[in-house]
N, C-alpha and C positions, 0 to 999 in steps of 0.2 A: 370473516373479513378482518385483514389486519390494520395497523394504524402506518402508516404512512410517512417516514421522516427525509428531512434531507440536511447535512451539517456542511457548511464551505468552511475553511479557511485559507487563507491568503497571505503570503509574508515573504518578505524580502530575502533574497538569497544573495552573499557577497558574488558567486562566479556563476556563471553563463547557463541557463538552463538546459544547452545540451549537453552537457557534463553532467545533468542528473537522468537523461532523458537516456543516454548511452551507456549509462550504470544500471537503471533500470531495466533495458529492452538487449542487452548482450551480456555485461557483467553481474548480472543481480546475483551469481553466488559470491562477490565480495562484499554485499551489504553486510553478512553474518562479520567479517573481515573487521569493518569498519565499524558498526554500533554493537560488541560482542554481549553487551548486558543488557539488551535488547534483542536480538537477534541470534537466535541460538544457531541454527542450519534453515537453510535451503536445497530444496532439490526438485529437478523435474520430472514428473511423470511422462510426460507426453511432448514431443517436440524436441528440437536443441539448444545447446550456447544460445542462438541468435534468437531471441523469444519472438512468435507473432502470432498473427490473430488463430485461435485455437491451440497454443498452449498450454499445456494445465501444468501449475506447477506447486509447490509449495512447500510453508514456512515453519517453522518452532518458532515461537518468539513469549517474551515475557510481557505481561498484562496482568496488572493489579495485582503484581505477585505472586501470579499464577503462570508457569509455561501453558503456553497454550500451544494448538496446531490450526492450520489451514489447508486447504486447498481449493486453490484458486485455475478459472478456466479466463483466459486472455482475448478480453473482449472485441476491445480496439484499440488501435493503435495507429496515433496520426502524427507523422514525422514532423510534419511543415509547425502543427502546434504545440509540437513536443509531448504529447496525453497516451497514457495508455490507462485502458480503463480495465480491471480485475471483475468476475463474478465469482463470488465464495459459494462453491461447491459441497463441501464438507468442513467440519470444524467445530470448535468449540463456538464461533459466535452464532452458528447456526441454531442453538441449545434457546437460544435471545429471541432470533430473528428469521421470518420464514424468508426472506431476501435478504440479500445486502452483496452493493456492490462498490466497489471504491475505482474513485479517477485521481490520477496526479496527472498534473500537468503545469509544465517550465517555463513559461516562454522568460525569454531574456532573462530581466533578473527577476523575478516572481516565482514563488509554489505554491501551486495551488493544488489542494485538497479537498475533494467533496466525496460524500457517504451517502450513498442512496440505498435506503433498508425500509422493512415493513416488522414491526416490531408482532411478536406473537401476540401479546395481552398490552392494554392501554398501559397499565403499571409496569410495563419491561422501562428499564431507563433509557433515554438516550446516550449515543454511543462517545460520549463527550472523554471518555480517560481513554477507546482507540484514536479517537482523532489527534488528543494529544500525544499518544503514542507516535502517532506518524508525524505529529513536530517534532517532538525532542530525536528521534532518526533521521529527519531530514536536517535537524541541525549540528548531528554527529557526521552526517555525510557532507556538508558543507564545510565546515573544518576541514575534514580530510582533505577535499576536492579543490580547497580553498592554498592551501599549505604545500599539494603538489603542484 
């Protein structure tokens, strides 16, 4: 049996959360666009442009230095609260963790970020430099978003 975490965070966005929410769930191959030393590439496996529930898609991105990869299956996704919720399928975090799933979600001006994972061993660490990873992205895409 594994250990059991969960990380929120919560913080203020200057523009509209369906500007991140419409980035997210149609344009996510401009993220790479936008955070590029962060975000290496994007591509989908399965599904199209228009991402929805049963999607799998996935990322290259930079973490602690290290490129990493993902691939993620498109859990849910709820228009009215702006959330789509990711389950990582394959990847380097899965090396960490026998789960892990990630939700963002916009409403208005707020992003919110929670991590829901099961760490393989008590001593795995908690996921505290990805979560920070998806601040410092969402505040490369806020800029952008903010500026057009």
């Amino acid at each position: 049996m594994g250990f059991k975490g969960k990380l929120v965070s919560s913080m203020e966005i200057k523009c509209g959360g369906h500007l991140f929410h419409d980035l997210y769930q149609i344009n996510a191959h401009h993220v790479s666009n936008i955070s590029p030393d962060k975000v290496h590439h994007f591509n989908i496996h399965e599904g199209d442009q228009d991402l929805k529930v049963g999607s799998v898609i996935g990322w290259k991105y930079n973490h602690d230095g290290k490129v990493k990869v993902t691939k993620q299956l498109i859990e849910a996704v709820d228009d009215e609260k702006k959330s789509i919720t990711w389950k990582v399928l394959e990847g380097d975090t899965l090396e960490l963790y026998n789960s892990f799933a990630i939700t963002a979600s916009f409403e208005d001006n707020w992003a919110m970020w929670t991590l829901v994972y099961e760490k393989k061993t008590e001593d795995t660490p908690e996921p505290i430099t990805l979560l920070s990873l998806m601040i410092d992205i969402t505040r490369d895409l806020e800029s952008h978003l903010h500026n057009n």
